[in-house]
Backbone as JSON, one array per atom type, in Angstrom:
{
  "sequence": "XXXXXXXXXXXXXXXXXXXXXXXXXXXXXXXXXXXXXXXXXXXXXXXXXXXXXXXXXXXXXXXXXXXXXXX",
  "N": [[13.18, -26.44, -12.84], [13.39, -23.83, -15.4], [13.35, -20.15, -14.57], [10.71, -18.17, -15.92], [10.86, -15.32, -18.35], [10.12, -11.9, -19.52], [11.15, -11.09, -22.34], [12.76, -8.14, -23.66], [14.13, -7.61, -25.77], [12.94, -9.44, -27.84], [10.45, -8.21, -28.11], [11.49, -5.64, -29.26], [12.45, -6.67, -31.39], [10.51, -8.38, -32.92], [8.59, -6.47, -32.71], [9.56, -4.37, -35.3], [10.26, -6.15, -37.7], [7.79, -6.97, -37.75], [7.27, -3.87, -39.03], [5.75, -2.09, -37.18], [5.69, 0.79, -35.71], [6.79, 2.63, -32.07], [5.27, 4.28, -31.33], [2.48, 3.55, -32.9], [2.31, 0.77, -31.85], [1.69, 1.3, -29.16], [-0.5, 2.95, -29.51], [-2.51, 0.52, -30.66], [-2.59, -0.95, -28.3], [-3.68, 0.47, -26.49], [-1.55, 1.96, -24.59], [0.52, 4.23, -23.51], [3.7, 5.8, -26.06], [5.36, 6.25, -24.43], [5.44, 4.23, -22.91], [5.61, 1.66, -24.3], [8.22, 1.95, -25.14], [9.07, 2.01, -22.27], [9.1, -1.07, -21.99], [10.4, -2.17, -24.07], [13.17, -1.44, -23.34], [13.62, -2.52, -20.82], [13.0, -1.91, -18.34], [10.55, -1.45, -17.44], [8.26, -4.33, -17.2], [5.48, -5.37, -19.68], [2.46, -6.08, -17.87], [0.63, -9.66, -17.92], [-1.8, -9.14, -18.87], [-1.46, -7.08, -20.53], [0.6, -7.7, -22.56], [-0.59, -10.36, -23.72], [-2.25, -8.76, -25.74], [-0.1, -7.21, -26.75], [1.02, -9.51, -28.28], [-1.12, -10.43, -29.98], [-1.19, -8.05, -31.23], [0.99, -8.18, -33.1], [0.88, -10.26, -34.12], [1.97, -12.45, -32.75], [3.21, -15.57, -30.86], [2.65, -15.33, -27.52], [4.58, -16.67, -26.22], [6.81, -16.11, -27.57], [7.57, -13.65, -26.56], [8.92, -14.31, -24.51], [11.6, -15.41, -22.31], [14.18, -18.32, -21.03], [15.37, -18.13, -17.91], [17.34, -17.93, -15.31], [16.77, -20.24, -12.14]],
  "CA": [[12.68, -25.8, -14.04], [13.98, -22.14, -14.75], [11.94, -19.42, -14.14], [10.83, -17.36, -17.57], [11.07, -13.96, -17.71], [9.84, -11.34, -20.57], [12.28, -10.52, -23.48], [12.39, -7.13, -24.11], [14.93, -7.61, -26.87], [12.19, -9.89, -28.36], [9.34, -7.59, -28.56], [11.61, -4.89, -30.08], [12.8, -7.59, -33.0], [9.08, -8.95, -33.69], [8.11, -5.41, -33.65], [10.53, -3.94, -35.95], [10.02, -6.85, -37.91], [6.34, -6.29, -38.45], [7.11, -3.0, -39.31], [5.25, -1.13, -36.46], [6.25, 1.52, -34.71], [6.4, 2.19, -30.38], [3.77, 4.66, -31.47], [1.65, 3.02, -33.52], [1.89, -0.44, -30.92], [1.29, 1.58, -27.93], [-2.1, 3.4, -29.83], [-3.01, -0.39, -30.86], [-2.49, -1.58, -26.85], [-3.91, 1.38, -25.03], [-0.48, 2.9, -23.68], [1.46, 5.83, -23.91], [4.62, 5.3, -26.72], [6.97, 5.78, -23.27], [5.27, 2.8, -21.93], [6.32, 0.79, -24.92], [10.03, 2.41, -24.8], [10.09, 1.27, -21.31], [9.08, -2.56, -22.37], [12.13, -2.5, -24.91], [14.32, -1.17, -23.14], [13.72, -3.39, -19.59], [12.66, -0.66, -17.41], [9.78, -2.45, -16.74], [7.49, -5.57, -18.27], [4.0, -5.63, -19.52], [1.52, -7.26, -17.21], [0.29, -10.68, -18.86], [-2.52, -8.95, -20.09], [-0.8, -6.15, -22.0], [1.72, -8.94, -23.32], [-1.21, -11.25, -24.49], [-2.99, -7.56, -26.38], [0.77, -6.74, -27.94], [1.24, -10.7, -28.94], [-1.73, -10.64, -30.72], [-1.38, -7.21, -32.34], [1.49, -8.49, -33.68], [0.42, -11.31, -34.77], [2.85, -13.82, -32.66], [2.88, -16.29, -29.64], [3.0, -14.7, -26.06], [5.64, -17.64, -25.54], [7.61, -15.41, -28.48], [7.93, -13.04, -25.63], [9.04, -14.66, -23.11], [13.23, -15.92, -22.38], [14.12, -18.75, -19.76], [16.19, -17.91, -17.26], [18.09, -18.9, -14.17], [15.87, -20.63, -11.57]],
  "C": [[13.11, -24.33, -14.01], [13.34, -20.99, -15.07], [12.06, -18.94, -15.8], [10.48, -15.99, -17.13], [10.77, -13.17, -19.37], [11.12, -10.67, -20.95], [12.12, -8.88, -24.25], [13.26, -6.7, -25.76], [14.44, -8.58, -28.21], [11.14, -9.28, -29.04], [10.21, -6.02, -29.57], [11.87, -5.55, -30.94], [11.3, -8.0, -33.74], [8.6, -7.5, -34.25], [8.63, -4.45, -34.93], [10.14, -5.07, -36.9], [8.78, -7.06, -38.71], [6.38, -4.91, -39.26], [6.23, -2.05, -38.74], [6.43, -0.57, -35.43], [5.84, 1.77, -33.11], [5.08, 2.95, -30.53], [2.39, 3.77, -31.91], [1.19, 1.55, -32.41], [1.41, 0.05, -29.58], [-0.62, 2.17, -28.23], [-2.98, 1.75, -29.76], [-3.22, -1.27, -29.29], [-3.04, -0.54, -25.58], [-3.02, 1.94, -24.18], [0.02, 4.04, -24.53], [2.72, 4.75, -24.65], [5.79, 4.93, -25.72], [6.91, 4.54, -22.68], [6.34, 1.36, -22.92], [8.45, 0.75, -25.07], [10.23, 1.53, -23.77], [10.59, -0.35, -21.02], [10.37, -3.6, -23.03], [13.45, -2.21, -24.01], [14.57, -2.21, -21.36], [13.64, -2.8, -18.39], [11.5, -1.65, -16.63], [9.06, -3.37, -17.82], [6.41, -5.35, -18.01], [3.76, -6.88, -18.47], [0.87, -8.01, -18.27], [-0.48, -10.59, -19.85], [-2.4, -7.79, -21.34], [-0.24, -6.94, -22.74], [0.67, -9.77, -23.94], [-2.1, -9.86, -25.87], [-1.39, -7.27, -27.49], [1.04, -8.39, -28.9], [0.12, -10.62, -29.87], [-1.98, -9.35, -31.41], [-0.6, -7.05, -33.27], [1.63, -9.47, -34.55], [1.59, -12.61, -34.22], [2.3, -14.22, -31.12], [3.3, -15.49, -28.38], [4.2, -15.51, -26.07], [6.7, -16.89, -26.61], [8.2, -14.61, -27.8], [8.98, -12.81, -24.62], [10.88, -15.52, -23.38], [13.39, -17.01, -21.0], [15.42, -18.05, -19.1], [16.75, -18.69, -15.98], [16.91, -19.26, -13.06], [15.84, -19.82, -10.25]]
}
């Protein structure tokens, strides 16, 4: 089975998409806007429970998130 791994090229399309900004999603999630920068850009990945707080302030599936990858 191959492992899954968070899409950071996901959460900037949904968000963009919605029409929020890193500001505005980081006020709605409790981080700083750099935190969300660093999410998009693959610096580093929310922990499950930031990722289940931005999935639902976006209004989509955590599994929307998420990309498979190599095992």
């Amino acid at each position: 089975m191959p492992a899954r791994t968070f899409s950071p090229d996901a959460l900037r399309q949904i968000r963009r998409e919605r029409g929020v900004t890193q500001r505005k999603l980081a006020a709605e999630i409790g981080r700083d806007f750099t935190t969300v920068s660093q999410y998009e850009t693959g610096r580093c990945a929310p922990s499950l429970e930031a990722l289940t707080t931005i999935a639902d302030v976006l209004g989509a599936p955590v599994t929307a998130f998420i990309k498979a990858g190599a095992a």
